[in-house]
Each structure stands twice: as structure tokens, then as C-alpha cells.
PASEBA-1860 file (N, C-alpha, C; in nm, 3 decimals):
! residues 175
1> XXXXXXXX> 0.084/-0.117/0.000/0.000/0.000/0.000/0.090/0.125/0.000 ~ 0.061/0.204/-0.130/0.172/0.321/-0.107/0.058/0.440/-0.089 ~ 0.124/0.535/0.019/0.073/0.622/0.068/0.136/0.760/0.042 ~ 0.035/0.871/0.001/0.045/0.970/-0.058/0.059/1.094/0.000 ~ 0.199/1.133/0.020/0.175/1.247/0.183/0.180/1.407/0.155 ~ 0.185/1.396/-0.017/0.117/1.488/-0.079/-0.032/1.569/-0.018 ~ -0.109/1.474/-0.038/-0.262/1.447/-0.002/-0.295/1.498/0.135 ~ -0.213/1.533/0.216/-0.228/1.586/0.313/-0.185/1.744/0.339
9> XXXXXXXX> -0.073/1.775/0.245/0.005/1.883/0.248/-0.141/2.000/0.130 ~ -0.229/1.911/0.060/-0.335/1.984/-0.036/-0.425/2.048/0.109 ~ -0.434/1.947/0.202/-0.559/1.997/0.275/-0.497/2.163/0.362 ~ -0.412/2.121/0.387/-0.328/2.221/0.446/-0.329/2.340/0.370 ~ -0.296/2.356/0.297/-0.263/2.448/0.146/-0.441/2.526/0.123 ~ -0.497/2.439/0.174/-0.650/2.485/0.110/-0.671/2.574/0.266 ~ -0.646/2.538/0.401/-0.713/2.606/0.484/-0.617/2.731/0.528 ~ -0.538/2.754/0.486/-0.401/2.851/0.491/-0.477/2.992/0.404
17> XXXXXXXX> -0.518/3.019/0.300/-0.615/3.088/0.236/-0.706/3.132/0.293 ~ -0.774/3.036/0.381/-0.895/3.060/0.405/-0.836/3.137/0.613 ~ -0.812/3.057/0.671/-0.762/3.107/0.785/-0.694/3.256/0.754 ~ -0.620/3.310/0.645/-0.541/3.452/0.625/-0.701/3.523/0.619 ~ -0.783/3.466/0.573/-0.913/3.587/0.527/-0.995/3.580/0.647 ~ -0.983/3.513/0.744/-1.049/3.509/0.878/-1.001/3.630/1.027 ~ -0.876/3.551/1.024/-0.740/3.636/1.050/-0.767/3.757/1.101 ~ -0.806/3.870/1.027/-0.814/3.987/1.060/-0.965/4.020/1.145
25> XXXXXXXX> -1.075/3.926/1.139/-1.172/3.948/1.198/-1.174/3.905/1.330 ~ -1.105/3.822/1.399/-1.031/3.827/1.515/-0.993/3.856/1.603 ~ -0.948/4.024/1.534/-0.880/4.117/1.614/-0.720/4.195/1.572 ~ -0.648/4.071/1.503/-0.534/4.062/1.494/-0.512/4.137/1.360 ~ -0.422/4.219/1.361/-0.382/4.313/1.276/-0.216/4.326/1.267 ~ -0.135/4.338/1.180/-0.027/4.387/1.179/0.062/4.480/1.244 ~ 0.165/4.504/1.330/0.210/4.610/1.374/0.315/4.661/1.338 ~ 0.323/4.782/1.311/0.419/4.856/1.276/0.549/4.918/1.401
33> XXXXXXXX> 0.650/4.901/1.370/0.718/4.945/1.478/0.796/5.033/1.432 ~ 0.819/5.178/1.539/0.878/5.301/1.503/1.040/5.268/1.459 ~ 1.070/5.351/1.404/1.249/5.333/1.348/1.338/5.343/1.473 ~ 1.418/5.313/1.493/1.538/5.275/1.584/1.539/5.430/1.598 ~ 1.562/5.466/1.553/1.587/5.633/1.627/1.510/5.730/1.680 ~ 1.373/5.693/1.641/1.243/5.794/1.674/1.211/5.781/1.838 ~ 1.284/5.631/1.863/1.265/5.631/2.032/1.417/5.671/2.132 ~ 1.409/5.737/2.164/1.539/5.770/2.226/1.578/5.718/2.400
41> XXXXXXXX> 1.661/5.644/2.395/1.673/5.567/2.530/1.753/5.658/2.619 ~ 1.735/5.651/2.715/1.843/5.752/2.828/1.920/5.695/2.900 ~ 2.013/5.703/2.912/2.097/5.634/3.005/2.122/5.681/3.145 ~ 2.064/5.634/3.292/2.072/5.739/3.422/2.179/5.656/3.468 ~ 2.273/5.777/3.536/2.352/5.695/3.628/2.300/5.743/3.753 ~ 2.334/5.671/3.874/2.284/5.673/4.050/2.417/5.607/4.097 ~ 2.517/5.710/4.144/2.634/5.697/4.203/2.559/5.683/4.350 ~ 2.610/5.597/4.435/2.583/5.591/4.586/2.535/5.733/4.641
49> XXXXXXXX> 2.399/5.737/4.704/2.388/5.863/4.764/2.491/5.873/4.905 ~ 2.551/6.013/4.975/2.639/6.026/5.058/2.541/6.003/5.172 ~ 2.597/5.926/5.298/2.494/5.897/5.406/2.580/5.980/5.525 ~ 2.487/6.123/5.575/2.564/6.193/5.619/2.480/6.156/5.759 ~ 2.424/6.093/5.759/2.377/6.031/5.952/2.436/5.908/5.991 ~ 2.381/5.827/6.091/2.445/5.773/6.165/2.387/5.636/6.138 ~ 2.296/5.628/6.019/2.196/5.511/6.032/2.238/5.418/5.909 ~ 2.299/5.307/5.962/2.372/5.220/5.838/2.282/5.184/5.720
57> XXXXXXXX> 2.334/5.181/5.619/2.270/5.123/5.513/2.137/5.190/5.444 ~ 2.135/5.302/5.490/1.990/5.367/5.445/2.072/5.445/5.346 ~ 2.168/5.430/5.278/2.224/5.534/5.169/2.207/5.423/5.050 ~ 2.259/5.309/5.065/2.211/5.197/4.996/2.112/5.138/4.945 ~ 2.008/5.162/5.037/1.842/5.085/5.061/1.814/5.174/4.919 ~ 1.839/5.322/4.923/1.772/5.432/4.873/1.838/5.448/4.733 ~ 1.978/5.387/4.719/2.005/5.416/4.564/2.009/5.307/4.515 ~ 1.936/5.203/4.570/1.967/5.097/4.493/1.803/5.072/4.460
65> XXXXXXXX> 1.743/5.134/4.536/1.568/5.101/4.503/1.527/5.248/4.376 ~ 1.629/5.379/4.385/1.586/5.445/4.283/1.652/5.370/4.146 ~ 1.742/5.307/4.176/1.818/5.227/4.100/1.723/5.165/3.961 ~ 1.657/5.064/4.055/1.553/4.961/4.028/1.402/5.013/3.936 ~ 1.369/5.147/4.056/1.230/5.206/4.001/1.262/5.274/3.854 ~ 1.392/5.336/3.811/1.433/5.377/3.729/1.439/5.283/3.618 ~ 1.498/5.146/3.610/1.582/5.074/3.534/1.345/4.991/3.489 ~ 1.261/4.977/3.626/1.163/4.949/3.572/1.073/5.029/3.431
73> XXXXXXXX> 1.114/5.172/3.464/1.056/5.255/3.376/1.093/5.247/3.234 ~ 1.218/5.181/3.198/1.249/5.193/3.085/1.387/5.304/3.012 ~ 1.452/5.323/3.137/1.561/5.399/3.156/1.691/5.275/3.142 ~ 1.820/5.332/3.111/1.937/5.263/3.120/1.964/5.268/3.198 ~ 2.031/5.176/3.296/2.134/5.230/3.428/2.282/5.205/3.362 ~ 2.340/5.372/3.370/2.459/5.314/3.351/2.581/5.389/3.459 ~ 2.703/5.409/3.414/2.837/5.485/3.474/2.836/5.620/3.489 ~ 2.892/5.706/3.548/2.865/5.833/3.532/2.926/5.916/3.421
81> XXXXXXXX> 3.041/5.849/3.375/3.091/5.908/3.251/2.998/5.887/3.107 ~ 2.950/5.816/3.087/2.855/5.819/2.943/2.697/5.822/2.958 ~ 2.658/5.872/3.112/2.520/5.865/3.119/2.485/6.001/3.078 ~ 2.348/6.020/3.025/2.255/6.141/3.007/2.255/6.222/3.105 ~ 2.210/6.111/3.169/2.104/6.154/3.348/2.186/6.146/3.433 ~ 2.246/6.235/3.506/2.300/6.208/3.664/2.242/6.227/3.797 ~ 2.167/6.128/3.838/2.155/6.179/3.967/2.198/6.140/4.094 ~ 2.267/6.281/4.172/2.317/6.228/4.298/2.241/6.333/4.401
89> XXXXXXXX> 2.303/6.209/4.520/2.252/6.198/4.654/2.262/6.252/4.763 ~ 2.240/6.286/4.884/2.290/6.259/4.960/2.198/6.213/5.115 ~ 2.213/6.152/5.173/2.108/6.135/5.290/2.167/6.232/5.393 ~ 2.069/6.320/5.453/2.062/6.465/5.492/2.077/6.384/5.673 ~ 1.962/6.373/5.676/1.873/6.316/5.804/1.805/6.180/5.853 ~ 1.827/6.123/5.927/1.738/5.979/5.984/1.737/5.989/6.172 ~ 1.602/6.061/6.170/1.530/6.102/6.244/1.439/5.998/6.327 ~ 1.465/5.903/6.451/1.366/5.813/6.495/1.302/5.887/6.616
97> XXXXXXXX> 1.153/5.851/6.593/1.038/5.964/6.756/0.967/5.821/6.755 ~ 0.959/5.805/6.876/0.841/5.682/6.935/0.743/5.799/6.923 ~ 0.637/5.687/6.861/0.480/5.801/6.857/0.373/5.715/6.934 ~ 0.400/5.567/6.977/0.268/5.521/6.977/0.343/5.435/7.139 ~ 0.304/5.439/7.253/0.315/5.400/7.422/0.184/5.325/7.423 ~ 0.230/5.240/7.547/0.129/5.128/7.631/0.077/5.175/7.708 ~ 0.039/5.142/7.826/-0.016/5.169/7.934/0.071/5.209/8.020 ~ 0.254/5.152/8.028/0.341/5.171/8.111/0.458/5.301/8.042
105> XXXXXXXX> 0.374/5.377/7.919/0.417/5.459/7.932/0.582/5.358/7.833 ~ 0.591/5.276/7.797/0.681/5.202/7.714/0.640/5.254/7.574 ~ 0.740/5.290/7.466/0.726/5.284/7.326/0.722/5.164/7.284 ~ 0.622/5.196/7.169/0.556/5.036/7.116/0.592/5.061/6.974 ~ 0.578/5.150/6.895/0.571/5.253/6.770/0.625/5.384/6.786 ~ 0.762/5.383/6.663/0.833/5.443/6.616/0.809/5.508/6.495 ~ 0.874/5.601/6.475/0.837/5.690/6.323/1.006/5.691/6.303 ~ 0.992/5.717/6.190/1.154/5.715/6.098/1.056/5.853/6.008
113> XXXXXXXX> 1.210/5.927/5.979/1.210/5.992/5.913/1.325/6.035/5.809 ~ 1.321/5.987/5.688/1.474/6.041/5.627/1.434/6.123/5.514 ~ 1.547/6.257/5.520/1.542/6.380/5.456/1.680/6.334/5.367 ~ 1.641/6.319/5.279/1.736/6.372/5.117/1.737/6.471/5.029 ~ 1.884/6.532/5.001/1.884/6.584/4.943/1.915/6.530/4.782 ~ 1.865/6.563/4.635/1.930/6.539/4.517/1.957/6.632/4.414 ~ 2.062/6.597/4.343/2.081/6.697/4.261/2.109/6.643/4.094 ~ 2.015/6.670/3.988/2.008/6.644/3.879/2.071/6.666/3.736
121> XXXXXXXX> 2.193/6.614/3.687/2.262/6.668/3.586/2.226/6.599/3.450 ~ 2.180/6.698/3.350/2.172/6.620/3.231/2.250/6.692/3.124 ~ 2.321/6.594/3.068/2.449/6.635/2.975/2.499/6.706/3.024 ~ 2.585/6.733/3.135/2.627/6.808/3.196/2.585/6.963/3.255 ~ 2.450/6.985/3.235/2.401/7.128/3.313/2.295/7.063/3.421 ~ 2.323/7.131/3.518/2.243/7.120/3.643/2.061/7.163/3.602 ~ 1.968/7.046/3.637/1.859/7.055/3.607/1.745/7.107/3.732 ~ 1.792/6.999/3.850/1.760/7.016/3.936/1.863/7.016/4.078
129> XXXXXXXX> 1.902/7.125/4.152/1.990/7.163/4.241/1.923/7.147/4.387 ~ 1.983/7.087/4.453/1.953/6.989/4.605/1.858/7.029/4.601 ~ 1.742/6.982/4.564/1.602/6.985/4.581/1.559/6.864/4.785 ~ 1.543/6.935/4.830/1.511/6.830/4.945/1.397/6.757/4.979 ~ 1.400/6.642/4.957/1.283/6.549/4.974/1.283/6.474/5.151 ~ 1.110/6.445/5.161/1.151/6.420/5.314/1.030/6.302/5.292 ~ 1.036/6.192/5.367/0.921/6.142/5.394/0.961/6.025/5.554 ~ 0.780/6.005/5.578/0.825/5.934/5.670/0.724/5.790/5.661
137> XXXXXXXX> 0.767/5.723/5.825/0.727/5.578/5.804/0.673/5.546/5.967 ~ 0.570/5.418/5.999/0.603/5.402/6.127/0.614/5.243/6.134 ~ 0.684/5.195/6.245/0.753/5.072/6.293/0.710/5.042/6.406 ~ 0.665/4.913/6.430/0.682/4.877/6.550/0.769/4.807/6.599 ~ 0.787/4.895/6.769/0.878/4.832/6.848/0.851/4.646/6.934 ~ 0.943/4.597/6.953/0.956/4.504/6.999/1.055/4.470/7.131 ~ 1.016/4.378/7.208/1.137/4.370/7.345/1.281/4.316/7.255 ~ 1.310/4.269/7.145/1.376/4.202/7.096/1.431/4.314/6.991
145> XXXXXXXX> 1.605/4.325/7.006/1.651/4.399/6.915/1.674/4.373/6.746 ~ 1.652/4.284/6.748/1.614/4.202/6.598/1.508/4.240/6.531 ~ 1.419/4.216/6.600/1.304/4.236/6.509/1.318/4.447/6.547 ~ 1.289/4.495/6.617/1.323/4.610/6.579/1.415/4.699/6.487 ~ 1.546/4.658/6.480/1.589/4.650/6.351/1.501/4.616/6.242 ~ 1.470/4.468/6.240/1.397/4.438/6.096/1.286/4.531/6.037 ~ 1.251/4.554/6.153/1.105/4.648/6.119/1.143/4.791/6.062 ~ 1.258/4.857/6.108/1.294/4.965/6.069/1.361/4.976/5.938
153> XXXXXXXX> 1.427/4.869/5.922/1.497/4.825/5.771/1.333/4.849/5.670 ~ 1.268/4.730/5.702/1.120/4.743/5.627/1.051/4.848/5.617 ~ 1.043/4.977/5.714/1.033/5.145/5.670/1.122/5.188/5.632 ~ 1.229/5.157/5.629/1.318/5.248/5.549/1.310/5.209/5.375 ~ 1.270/5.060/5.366/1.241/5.018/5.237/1.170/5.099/5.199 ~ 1.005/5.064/5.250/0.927/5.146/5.201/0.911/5.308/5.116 ~ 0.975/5.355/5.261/1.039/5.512/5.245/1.098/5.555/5.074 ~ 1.209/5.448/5.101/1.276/5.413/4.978/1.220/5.438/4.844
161> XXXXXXXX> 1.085/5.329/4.821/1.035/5.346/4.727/0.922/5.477/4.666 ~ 0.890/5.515/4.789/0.752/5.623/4.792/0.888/5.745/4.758 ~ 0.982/5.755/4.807/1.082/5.869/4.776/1.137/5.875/4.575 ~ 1.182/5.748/4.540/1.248/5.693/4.395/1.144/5.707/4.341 ~ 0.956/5.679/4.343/0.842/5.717/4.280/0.829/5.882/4.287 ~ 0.868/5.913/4.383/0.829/6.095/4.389/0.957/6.183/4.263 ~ 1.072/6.093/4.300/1.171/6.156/4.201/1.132/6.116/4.059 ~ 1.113/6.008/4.020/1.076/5.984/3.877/0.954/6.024/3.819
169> XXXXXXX> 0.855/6.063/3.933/0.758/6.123/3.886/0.729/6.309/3.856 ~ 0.818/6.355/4.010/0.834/6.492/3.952/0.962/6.531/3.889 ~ 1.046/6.501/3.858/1.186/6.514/3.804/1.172/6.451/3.626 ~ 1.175/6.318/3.655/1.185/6.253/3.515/1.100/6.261/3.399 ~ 0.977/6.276/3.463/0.828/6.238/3.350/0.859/6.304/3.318 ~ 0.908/6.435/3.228/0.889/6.522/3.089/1.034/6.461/2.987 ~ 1.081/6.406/3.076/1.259/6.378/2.970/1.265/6.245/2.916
END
């Protein structure tokens, strides 16, 4: 029995025609994509902000999360010598007030507060000059110095991000 595998490649051939004229009723349409140059990419650099308080690692938390919120938007992260965008840092202030006591008059809840300053260079002219940003957070305390730490690390995250959203939103959105 010889078998004809032609005969199969016809049926194919016939619904290929017919599926292209369906195709577009679907939904599905062709897309055009702009020329390589009409979109212009930026390259930001985020040199370590300077941590001029006493509170470890909150210079880090903060340029490495504008880092991130930046690099999400569709920005380059790059070096400071061939970037567009420069922005630097510095952490001003980290400010801790117990706001929230027990019954014995013990702090239970802490507030953090960190004040930054930044300053914005594009192609080398100053855009935006130490503009000072401030925000804050609250934590709860614990008998255990661990988890108090942890908790304060986790507002300072936060902080972090609500600060890197405020810069890319009033600074960046027009560039």
C-alpha cells in the first residue's frame, strides 16, 4: 500500500487561504514598529547617595531602590561618565520619635524619618539643584533587638520606594 503524503500537504494548502481571510476578523492586525531612532533611550547613572547620619545602610536601601524604580521605567542604568542623566545623593537626616506607648508609658511605635537631598545633571548642566525630599514611616517596636531592627529596615524600604516614585515622577516624567 503506497501512501500519498502529498494528499495531506493539499488539505493544508487549502485552509491557509482561508484562515489569512479570517485572521483579521479576530482582532489581529499587523504592527508597525517606530524606526530605531524615533525612540530615544536615556541612560541614568545613581552613584551611591552620601549617608551623612548615623543610620547604616539607608544610603544603599535608597540608591539601589531608585536604581531599580528607574531601570523598571524603561531607563538605562549606567556609569557616570557616558550617562545622560546624573543623579546624585545625599542622605541629609534619619530622624527616629516613638509616637505610639502602652499603658506603662513604654514605646511600642516608632516613626523614621529620612530627609534627602538630590541633585540632577543632564548632559552636563544642572537641572535640578539639592532639591530636598523628606518622607516618613512608622515601625513597631519590639522587646527584641532584631526584630526592631527588621522592622525599621522594612520602613526604610518602604520610604525608599515612595521617595524613587516621587523623584521619577516629579523630576523625570517630561525627559
Amino acid at each position: 500500500m503506497l501512501r500519498r503524503p502529498y494528499i495531506f500537504l493539499k488539505k493544508y494548502l487549502i485552509l491557509l487561504p482561508i484562515s489569512l481571510i479570517f485572521l483579521p476578523t479576530c482582532g489581529y492586525k499587523p504592527v508597525s514598529y517606530p524606526a530605531s531612532d524615533s525612540r530615544r533611550f536615556l541612560t541614568v547613572a545613581v552613584p551611591y547617595f552620601e549617608n551623612r547620619t548615623m543610620e547604616a545602610e539607608v544610603d544603599a536601601i535608597i540608591t539601589e531602590t531608585l536604581r531599580k524604580e528607574l531601570s523598571m521605567s524603561g531607563f538605562i542604568i549606567g556609569n557616570e561618565r557616558g550617562a545622560d542623566i546624573v543623579i546624585k545623593g545625599e542622605v541629609e537626616r534619619v530622624d527616629v520619635t516613638p509616637v505610639g506607648f502602652n499603658r506603662e508609658d513604654i514605646s511600642v511605635q516608632n516613626r523614621i524619618t529620612v530627609n534627602i537631598n538630590i541633585t540632577i545633571i543632564m548632559h552636563g548642566k544642572v537641572i535640578v539643584e539639592k532639591t530636598s525630599l523628606l518622607d516618613k514611616e512608622n515601625y513597631y517596636v519590639d522587646s527584641d533587638l532584631q526584630v526592631i531592627e527588621g522592622n525599621k529596615k522594612e520602613a526604610i524600604i518602604k520610604i525608599a520606594k515612595r521617595l524613587s516614585s516621587s523623584i521619577k515622577g516629579r523630576f523625570l516624567r517630561n525627559i
